[in-house]
N, C-alpha and C positions, 0 to 999 in steps of 0.2 A: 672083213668087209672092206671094198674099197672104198678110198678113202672122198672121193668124189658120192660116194650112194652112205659114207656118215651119219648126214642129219637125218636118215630113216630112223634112226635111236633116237632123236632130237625128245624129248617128255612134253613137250605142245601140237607133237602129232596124234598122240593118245586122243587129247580134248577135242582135236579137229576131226580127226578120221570116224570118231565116234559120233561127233554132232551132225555131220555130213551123211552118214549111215540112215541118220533119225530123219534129215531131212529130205530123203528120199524114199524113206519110208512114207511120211506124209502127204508126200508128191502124187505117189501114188495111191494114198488109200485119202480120196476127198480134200485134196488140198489138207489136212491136217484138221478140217473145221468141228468135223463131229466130237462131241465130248467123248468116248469113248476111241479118238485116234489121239487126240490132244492131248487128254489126263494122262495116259500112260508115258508119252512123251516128255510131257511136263516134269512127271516124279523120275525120271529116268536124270533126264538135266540137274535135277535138286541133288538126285547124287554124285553126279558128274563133279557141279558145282563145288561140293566136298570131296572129292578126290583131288580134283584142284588145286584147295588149298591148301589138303597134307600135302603135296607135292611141290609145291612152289614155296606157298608162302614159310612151313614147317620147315622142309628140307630145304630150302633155298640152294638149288643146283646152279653148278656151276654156272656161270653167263647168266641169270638172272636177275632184271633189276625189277624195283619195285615200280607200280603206274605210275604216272607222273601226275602233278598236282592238277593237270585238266581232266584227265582218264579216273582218278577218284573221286573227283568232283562231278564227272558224270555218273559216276557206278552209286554213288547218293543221291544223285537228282532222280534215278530213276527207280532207285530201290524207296524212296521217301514217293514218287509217284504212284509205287503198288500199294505202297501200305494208303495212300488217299483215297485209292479203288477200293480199298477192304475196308476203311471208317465208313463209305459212301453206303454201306449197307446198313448203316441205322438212319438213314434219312429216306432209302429206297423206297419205294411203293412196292416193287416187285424185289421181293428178296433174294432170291434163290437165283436171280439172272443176276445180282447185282454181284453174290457170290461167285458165279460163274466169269461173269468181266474182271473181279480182281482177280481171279486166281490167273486170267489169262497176263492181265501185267504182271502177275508175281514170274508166269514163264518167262518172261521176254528180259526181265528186272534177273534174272537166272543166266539165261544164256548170255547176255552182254557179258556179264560179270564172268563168268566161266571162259571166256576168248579175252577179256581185258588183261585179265593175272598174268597170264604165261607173257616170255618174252620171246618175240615172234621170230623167227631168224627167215631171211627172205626166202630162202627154198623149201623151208615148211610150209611156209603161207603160199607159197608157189604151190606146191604136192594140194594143200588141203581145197587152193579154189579150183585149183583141177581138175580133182573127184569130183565136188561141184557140178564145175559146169558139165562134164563130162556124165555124171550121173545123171542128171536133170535131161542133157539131152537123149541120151538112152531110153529117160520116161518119155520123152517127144514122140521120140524115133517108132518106140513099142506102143504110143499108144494110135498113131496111124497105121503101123501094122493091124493092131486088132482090130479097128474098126475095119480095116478092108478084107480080113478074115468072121469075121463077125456074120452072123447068120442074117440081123437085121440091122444093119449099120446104122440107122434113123434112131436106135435108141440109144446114139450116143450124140445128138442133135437135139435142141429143141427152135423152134422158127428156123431154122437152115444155119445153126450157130452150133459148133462143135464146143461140148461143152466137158468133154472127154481131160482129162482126170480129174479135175478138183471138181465138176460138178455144174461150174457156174461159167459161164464163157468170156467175161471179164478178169476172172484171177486163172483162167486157163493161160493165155499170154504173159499176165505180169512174172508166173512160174518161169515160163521161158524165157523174159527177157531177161528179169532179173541175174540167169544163169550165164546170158549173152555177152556181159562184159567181160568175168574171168576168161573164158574162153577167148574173146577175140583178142584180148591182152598177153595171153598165152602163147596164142600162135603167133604174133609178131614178136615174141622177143628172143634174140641168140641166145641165151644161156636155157632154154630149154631145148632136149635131145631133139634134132630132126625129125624124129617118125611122132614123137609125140603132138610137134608142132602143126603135123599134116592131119592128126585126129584131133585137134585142140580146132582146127579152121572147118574139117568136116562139121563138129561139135555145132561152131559159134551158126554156120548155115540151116541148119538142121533145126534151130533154137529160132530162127527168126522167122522160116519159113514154117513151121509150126503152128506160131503165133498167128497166122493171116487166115483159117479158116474158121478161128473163133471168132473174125470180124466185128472185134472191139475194135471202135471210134476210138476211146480213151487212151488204149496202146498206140493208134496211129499218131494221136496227138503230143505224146510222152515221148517216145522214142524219140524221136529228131531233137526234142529239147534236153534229152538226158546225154544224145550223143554229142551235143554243144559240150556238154558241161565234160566230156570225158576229153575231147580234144583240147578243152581252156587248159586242165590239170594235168594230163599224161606225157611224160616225155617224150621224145622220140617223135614227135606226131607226123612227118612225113615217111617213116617204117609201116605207123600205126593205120596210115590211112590208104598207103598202097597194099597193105594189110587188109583191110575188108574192102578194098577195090571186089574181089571173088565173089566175097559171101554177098554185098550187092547184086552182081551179073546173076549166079547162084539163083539167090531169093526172087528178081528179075524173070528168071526164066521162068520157074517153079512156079511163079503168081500166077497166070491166066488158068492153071488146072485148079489151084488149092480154092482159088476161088469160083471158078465156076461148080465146086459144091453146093454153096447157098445159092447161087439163081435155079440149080438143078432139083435141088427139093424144091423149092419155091411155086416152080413151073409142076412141079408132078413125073417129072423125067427119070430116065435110068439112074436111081442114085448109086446101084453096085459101080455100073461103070465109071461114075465120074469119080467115085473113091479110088478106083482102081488108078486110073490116070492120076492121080495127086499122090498115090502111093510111089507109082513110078517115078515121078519128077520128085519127091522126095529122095528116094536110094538114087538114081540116077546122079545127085546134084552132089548128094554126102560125098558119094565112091570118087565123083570128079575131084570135088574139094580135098579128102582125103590125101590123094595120087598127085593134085597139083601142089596139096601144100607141102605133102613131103620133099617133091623135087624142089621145090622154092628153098625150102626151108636150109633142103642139104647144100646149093649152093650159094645158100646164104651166106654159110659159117668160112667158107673160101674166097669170100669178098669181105675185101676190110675198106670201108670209105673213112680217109685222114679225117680227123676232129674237124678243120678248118669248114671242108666240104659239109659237112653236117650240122654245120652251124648255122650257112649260109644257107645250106637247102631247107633249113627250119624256118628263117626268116621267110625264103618263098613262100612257105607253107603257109606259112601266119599270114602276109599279105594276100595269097592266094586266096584262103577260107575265105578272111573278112572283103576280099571282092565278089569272091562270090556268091557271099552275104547278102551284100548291098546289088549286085544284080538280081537276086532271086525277088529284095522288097521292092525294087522298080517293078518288076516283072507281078509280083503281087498286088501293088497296086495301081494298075495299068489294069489289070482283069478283074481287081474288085470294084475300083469309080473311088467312089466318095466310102474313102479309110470309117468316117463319123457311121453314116447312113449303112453300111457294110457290117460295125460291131451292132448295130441297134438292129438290125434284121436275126442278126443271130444269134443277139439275146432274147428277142423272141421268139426266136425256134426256140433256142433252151426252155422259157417259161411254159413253150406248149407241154401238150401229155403223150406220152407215147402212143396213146391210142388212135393218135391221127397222126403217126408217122406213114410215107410212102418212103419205100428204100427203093424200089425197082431191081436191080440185078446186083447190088453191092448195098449192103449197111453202110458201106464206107462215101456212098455219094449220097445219102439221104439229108436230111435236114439236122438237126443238134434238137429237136426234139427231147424229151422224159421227163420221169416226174423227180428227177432229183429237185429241181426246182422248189416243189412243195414240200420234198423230205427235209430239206435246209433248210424253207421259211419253220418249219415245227422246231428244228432242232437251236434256231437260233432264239425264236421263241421260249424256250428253255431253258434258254443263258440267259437271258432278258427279265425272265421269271425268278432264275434259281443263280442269279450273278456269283455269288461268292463258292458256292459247293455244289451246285450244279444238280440234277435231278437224281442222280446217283449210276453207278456204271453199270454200261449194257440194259437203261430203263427208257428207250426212246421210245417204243415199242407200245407203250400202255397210250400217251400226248400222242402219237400219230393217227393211231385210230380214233380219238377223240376228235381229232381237231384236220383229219385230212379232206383235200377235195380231190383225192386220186379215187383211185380201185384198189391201189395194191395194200397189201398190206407188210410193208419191208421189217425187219426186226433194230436195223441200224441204219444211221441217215446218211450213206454213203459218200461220209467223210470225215478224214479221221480229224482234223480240224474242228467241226462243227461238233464232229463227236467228243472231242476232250474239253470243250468248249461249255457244250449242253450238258454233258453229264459230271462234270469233275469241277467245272466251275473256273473262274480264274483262279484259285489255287492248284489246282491241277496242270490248267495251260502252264502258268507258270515252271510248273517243276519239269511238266515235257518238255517245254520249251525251253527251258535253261538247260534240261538233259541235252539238247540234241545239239544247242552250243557248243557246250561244253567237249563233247565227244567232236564237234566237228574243229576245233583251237588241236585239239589231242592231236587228229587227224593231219590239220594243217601244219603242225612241228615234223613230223616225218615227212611230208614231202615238202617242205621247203630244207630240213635237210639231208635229204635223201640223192640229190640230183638227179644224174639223168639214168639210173641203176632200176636193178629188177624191183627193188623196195619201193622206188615210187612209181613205180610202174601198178603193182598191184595194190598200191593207196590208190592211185587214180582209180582202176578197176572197182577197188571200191567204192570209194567215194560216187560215180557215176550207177552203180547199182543203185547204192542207198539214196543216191537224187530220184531214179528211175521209181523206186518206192514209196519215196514223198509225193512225189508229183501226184502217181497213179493214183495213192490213196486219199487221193485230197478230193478224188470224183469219185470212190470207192469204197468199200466195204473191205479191203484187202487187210486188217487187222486180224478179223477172227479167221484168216487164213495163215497158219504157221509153217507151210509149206513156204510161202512168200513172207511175211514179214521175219521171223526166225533168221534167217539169211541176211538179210538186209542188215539188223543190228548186230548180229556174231560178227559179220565181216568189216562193217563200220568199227567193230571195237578191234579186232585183226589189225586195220590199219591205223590206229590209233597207236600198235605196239610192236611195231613191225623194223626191229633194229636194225644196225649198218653193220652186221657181222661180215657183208658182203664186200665191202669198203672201209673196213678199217686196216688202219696201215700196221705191218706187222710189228710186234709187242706193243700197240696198242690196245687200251680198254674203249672200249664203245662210249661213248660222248659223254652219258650220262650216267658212267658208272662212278664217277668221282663224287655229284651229288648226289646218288642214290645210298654212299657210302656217310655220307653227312646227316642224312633223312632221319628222323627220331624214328627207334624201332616201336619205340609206343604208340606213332600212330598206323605205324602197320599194322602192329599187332591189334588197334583201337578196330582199323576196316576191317582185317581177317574175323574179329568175335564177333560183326557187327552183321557181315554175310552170313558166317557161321548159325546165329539166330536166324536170317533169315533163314535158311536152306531146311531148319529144323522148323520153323513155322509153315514154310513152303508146303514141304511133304505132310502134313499133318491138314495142311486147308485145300490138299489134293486127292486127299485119299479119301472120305467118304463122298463126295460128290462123284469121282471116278467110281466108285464101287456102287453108287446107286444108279449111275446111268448104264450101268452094265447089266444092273438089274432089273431096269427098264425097257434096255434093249431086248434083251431074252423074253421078258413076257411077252412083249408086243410081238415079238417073233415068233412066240412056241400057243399063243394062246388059244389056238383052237384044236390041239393038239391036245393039250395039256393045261387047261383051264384054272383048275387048282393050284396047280405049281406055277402058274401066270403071278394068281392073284397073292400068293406067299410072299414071290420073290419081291411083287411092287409093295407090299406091306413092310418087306424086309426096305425096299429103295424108302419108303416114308421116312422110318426110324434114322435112315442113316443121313441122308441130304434132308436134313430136318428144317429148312428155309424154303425147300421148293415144292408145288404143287403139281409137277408134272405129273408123280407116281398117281396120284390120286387121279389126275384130270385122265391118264391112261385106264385105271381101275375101273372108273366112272363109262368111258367108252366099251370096255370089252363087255361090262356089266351088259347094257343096252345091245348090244349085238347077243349075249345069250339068254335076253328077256328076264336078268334079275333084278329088276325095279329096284326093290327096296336095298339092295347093294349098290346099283347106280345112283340113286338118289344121297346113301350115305357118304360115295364116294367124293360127290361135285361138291356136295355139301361142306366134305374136308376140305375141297379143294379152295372153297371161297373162304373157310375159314385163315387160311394160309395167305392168298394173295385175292380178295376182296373187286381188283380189278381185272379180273380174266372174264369177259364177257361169254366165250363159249358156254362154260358152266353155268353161268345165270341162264343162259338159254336153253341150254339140257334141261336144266331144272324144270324152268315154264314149258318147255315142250312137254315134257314126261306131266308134270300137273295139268296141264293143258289135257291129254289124253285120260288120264284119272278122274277128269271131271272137277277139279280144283280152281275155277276158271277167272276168278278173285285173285287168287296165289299164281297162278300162271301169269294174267295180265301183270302183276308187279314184277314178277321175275323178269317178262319178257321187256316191260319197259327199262326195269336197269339194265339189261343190256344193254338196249337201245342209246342210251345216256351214256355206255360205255364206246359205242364202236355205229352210230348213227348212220353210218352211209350201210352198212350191211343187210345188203335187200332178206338173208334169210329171215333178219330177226325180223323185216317186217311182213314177208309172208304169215310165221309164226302167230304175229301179235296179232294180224287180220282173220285168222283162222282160228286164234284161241278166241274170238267175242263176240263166233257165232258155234253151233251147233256142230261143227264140221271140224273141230280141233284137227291141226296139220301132222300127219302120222311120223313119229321118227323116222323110220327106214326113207320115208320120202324126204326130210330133211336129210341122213346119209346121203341120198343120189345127189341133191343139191350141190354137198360140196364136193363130193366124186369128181362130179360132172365139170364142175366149176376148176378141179386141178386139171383135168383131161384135158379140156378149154386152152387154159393158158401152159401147159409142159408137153401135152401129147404123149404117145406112148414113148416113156426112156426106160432106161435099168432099173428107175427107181419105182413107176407109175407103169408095170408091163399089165394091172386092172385094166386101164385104158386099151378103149377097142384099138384097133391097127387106123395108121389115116391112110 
């Protein structure tokens, strides 16, 4: 092999090339969200995580040094955070969600730790965010193809918002942008090959303009502030930023199609055609970017500018931004008035509901409108309630319907702040919060001594990812999305470990091989048994909730088909996810759809014996008594409900109908909520029941 194409043997391309597989796996199947895309995922990493550490820490290969005192310091703040997520289920009200949230830290507690260990040498971390971004944009790329191939493109829409792969039109962009930085980092830097660097610039275009027809506000808001934060950190910044000068003009052009999609559903207009047109300016914009950035790229590498020159054009660069910084806030507050009177108008837009938002032809000009406003006052409510250990993880969901004055019914208060906050407690906050330190001091040793080299080029890279994923999810639900967070922390811990193999002078050892030669092996060996348990707790609190929701899925899917073998397999999901009451609250429905009463009735039954606060089931219950003539036992059912989840008009049709003569018929309570998701999603992939609009 030549000796330039080497580090392809590197043993830290194994961990990356395989994690990067997984995360584009999840890309495409739902953002990663569903339990049945995640669990698999999850126990795959648990083994990862153990190959890992025979391979590094056991055989300790050549060039490899152990974490440094910041990077083990965060691989325990956040391994001591999962395990707070898995105590948090003896305090839970709802168990089996509460199970479900730690297992989802024990992933993330997995993958850090699995990119921490290896010692990162900068052409492999180059190779692995390149797949990256490069994969990610491929799902971009593929999934505007299908929709403009697609028989009915609207059902990858819901409100005129593309909500096309992960499901939700909010973590559809954060997927892409997240991917945005390696990529743009890529293509400006000379030590990677010309033609790569022309598909590394296609990539980074193709990733932003993507992101504009799922017309998140919160992506608009993010991005500029993430791309701050990548010009403060990243070398080079006058290469860096005549570098997406393209993908600018690019995304520039591309806008007026990508976006006249939402005003085109909106209005009732040709939606084939305006996909088609956003199709075009899509390939059109890549092939350019492609062709222009290979030629840039190639006679990049035949222009060498002296040190001196690129010192001095950095300083322009620096003074340049920060004036046109400070021109953009003259120019801001010239067209806002009064800065004061400016933020209090549009915090209360925010406090308003979405329900009385008006967007007219862009989401992106409408008001700051939703009801996050109300999911935070429950969720801070919480922490104010539950201050030291918080309500327990993934339990927001029971307090919102209790206590909401929206409509919706969200399952997490979209924000992961609020959310580590409300459910984990100030102990919790704590140990996130010291994790994300910790990891970011790691981070800051490699680029302050990295200079101006590929290493911190791709720490920057990083580091601006992982700001672009704080940010987001700080207005967000983008946690139980592993497609997007997964990323975020593998690559933070990446650049946490990302050595100067690239700059070290020859027979030299890399900076910190001297004390890592000093390093007591006992406490290596203390971290190595202490992952090692977890990865073996891991797999063991992955696998029967994996295998019951697989179980769940199939009946729900095969049950009219195959009714019996429905109700075995969720009998089987009971036994095995023995904290949750899904199996049951599924049995309980399919019972009522083939009029077995007295199987429905013992199904909810279980259901409430397991999680006590699941309102639907109290009101299956009163419904079904309600029509039995049981109208004593009906009214109490249908009132706890009510006490559960008060704004839900079914239960008070229900309650109105059970305490006359006229009990309210099941199947009419079905169209209720039918009707009610057609309402708010419209016909998609998911909802093709729903008539056509």
């Amino acid at each position: 092999m030549p000796r330039r194409l080497a580090f392809l043997l590197a043993p830290e391309l194994v961990v990356g090339g395989l994690a990067v597989g997984v995360f584009v796996i999840w890309a495409v199947d739902g953002g990663g969200s569903a339990p049945t895309s995640w669990y698999p995922g999850a126990s795959f990493f648990a083994g990862l995580l153990a190959i890992t550490l025979f391979g590094f820490v056991a055989r300790r290969p050549a060039g490899w040094i152990p974490p440094s005192h910041a990077v083990v310091i965060a691989i325990g703040l956040l391994g001591a955070f999962a395990a707070w997520n898995l105590l948090s289920i003896t305090w839970a009200d709802v168990k089996g969600d509460a199970w479900d949230g730690a297992n989802r830290a024990l992933l993330y507690f997995t993958i850090f730790s699995a990119f921490a260990i290896p010692t990162w040498r900068a052409s492999s971390a180059a190779l692995v965010l390149g797949l990256f971004g490069f994969g990610i944009a491929c799902v971009a790329f593929g999934t505007m193809i299908s929709i403009n191939t697609a028989g009915d493109p609207l059902l990858s829409f819901i409100g005129g918002k593309v909500i096309d792969p992960t499901g939700y039109h909010n973590a559809t962009p954060a997927l892409f942008l997240v991917a945005f930085f390696p990529a743009a980092l890529l293509a400006s830097r000379p030590e990677v090959p010309w033609p790569l660097r022309g598909v590394m610039l296609a990539s980074a275009g193709v990733l932003v303009e993507m992101a504009i027809p799922a017309q998140s506000r919160g992506s608009a808001i993010v991005l500029p502030l993430a791309l701050i934060v990548y010009f403060a950190v990243v070398p080079n910044r006058v290469r860096t930023l005549l570098w997406l000068v393209p993908v600018a003009l690019a995304a520039a052009l591309a806008a007026p199609s990508l976006l006249d999609i939402y005003s085109t559903i909106q209005d009732g207009g040709d939606i084939e055609q305006a996909v088609s047109d956003a199709t075009t300016a899509v390939v059109v914009s890549a092939v350019g970017l492609l062709v222009a950035g290979a030629i840039a790229a190639a006679l990049d590498t035949r222009i060498e500018i002296p040190a001196p020159v690129r010192r001095r054009s950095g300083y322009v660069a620096g003074g340049a931004t920060a004036l046109a910084a400070a021109v953009a806030l003259v120019v801001a507050f010239s067209a806002i008035g009064d800065p004061v009177d400016w933020a209090q108008a549009r915090w209360d837009d925010f406090k308003g509901e979405s329900d009385t938002q008006e967007f007219g032809s862009s989401r992106f000009t409408g008001d700051l409108g939703s009801n996050r406003y109300d999911f935070w006052r429950v969720g801070i409510d919480e922490f104010e309630d539950h201050p030291i250990a918080g309500v327990g993880s993934e339990n927001f969901a029971v307090d919102y319907l209790r206590e909401r004055r929206s409509t919706e019914e969200p399952q997490h208060p979209h924000s992961l702040e609020i959310r580590v906050l409300g459910q984990t407690g100030i102990v919790g906050a704590a140990l996130f919060g010291g994790f994300l330190i910790a990891a970011g001091f790691g981070v800051a040793r490699v680029r302050r001594r990295a200079g101006p080299g590929l290493a911190s080029g791709l720490a920057a890279a990083s580091i601006a990812l992982a700001v672009y994923w704080l940010l987001h999810s700080s207005g967000d639900w983008l946690w139980v999305f592993p497609a997007v967070t997964a990323p975020a922390l593998a690559f933070l811990a990446m650049a946490s470990r990302i050595e100067l193999y690239s700059v070290a002078r020859a027979g030299e050892a890399p900076a910190d091989q001297a004390a890592a030669s000093r390093r007591s092996p006992a406490v290596i060996w203390a971290t190595a048994t202490a992952l090692v348990v977890g990865v073996a707790f891991a797999a063991a609190s992955y696998l029967l909730p994996w295998t019951a929701a697989e179980d769940v899925d199939a009946a729900a899917g095969g049950w009219s088909v195959h009714p019996s073998a429905a109700f075995d397999r969720l009998d089987q999901a009971r036994d095995l996810n023995f904290l949750s009451d899904e199996p049951d609250v599924v049995a309980g429905a399919i019972a009522e759809r083939l009029h077995q009463y007295d199987r429905m009735r013992t199904s909810f039954e279980a259901a409430l014996d397991r999680n006590p606060y699941n309102w639907y089931s109290q009101l299956e219950l009163g419904a079904l008594d309600a029509v039995q003539g049981r109208r004593h036992a009906a009214i109490g059912r249908l009132q706890a409900a009510a006490e559960l989840n008060p704004r839900e008009p079914a239960i008070k049709i229900a309650l109105r109908r059970a305490r006359t003569a006229n009990p309210l018929p099941l199947r009419t309570l079905d169209r209720i909520f039918l009707e009610r998701v057609c309402a708010r999603f419209g016909q998609t992939a998911e909802t093709r029941f729903c008539a056509a609009r």
